[in-house]
Biotite code that builds the C-alpha atoms (Angstrom):
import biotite.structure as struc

atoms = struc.array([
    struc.Atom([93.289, 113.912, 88.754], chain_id="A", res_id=1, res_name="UNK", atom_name="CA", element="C"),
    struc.Atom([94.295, 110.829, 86.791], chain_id="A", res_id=2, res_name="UNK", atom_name="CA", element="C"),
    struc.Atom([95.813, 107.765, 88.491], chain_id="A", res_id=3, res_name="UNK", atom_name="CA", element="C"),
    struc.Atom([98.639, 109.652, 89.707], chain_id="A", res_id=4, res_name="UNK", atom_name="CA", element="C"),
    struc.Atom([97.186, 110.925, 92.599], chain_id="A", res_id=5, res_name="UNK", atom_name="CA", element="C"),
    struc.Atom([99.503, 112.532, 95.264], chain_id="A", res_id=6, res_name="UNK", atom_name="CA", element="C"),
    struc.Atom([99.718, 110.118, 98.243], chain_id="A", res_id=7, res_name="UNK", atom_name="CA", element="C"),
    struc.Atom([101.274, 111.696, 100.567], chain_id="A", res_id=8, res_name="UNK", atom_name="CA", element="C"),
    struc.Atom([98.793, 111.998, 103.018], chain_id="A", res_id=9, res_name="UNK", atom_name="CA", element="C"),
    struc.Atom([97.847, 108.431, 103.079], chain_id="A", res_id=10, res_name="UNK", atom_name="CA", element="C"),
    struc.Atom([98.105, 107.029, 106.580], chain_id="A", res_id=11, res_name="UNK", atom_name="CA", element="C"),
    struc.Atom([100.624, 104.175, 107.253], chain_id="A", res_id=12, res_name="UNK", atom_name="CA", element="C"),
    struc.Atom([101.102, 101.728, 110.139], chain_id="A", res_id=13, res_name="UNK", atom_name="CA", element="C"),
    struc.Atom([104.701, 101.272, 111.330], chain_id="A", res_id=14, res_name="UNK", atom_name="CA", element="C"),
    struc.Atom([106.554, 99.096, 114.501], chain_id="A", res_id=15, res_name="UNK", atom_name="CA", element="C"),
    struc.Atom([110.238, 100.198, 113.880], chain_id="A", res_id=16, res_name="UNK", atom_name="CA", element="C"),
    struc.Atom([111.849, 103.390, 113.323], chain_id="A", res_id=17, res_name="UNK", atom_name="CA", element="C"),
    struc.Atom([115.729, 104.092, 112.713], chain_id="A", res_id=18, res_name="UNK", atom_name="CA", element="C"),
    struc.Atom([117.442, 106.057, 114.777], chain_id="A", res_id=19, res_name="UNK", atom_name="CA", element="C"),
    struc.Atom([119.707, 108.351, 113.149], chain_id="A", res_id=20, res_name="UNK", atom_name="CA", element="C"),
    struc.Atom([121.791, 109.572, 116.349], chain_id="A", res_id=21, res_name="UNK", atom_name="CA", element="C"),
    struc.Atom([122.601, 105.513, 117.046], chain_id="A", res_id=22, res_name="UNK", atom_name="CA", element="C"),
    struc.Atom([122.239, 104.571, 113.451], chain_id="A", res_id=23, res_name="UNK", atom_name="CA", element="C"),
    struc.Atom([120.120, 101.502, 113.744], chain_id="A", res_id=24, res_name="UNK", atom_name="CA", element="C"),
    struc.Atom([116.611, 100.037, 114.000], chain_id="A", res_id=25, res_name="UNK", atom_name="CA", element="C"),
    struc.Atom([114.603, 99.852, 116.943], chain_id="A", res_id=26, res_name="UNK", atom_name="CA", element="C"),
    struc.Atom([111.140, 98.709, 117.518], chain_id="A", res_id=27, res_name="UNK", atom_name="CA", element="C"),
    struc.Atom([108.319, 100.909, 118.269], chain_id="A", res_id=28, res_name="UNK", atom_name="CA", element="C"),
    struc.Atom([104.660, 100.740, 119.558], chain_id="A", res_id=29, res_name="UNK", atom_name="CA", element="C"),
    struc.Atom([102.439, 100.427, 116.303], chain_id="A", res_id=30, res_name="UNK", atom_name="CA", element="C"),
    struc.Atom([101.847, 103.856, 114.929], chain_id="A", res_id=31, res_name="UNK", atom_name="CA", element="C"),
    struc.Atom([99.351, 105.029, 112.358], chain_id="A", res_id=32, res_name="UNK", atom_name="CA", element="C"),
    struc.Atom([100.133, 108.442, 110.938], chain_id="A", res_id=33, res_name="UNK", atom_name="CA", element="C"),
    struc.Atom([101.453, 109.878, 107.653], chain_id="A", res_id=34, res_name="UNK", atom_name="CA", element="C"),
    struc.Atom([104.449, 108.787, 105.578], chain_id="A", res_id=35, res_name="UNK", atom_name="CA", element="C"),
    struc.Atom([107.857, 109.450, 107.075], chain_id="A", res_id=36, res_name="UNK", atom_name="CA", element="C"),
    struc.Atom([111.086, 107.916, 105.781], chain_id="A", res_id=37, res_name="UNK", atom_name="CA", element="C"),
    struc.Atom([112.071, 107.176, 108.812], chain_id="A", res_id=38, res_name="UNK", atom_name="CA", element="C"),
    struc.Atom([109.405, 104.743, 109.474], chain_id="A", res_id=39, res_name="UNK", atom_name="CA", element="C"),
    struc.Atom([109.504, 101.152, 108.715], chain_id="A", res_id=40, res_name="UNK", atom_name="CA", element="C"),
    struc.Atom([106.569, 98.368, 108.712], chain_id="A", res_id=41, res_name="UNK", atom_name="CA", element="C"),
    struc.Atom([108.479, 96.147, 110.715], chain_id="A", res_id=42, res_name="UNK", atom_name="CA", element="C"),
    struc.Atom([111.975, 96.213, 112.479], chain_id="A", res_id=43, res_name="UNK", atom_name="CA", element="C"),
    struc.Atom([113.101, 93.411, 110.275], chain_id="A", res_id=44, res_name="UNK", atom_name="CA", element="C"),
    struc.Atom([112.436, 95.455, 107.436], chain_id="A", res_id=45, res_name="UNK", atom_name="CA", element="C"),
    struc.Atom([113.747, 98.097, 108.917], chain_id="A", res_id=46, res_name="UNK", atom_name="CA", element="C"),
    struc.Atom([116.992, 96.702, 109.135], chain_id="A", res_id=47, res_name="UNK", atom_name="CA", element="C"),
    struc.Atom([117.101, 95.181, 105.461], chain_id="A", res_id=48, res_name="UNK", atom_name="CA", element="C"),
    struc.Atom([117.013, 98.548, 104.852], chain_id="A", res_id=49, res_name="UNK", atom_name="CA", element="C"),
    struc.Atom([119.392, 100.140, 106.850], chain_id="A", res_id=50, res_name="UNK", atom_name="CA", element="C"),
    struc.Atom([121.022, 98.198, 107.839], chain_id="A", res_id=51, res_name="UNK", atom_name="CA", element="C"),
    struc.Atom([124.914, 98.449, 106.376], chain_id="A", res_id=52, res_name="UNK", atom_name="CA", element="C"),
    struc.Atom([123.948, 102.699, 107.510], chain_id="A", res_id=53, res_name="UNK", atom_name="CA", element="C"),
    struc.Atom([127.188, 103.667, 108.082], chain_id="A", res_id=54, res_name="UNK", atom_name="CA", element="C"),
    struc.Atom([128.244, 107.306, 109.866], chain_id="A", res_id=55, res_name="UNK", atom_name="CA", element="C"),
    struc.Atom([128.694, 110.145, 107.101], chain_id="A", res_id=56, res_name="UNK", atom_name="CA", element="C"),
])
């Protein structure tokens, strides 16, 4: 394969996950695992990110 080689394996490192039954960040111990949406680097990003989540 070219340079468009399927990452989705690759291993990431996260500290925050959101919490879709509450609907908002919260911090984690550091995980290292594959890619899940989820998942965020750090709480504060997590929360950039979701953080106007409203319920459906």
């Amino acid at each position: 394969m070219g340079e468009e080689e399927d990452d989705d394996d690759r291993s990431v490192n996260t500290t925050a996950i959101f919490n879709n039954a509450t609907r908002m960040c919260e911090s984690t111990a550091q995980t290292s695992g594959p890619r899940d949406c989820a998942k965020f680097v750090t709480l504060e990003f997590c929360q950039m990110v979701c953080g106007n989540v409203t319920q459906p």
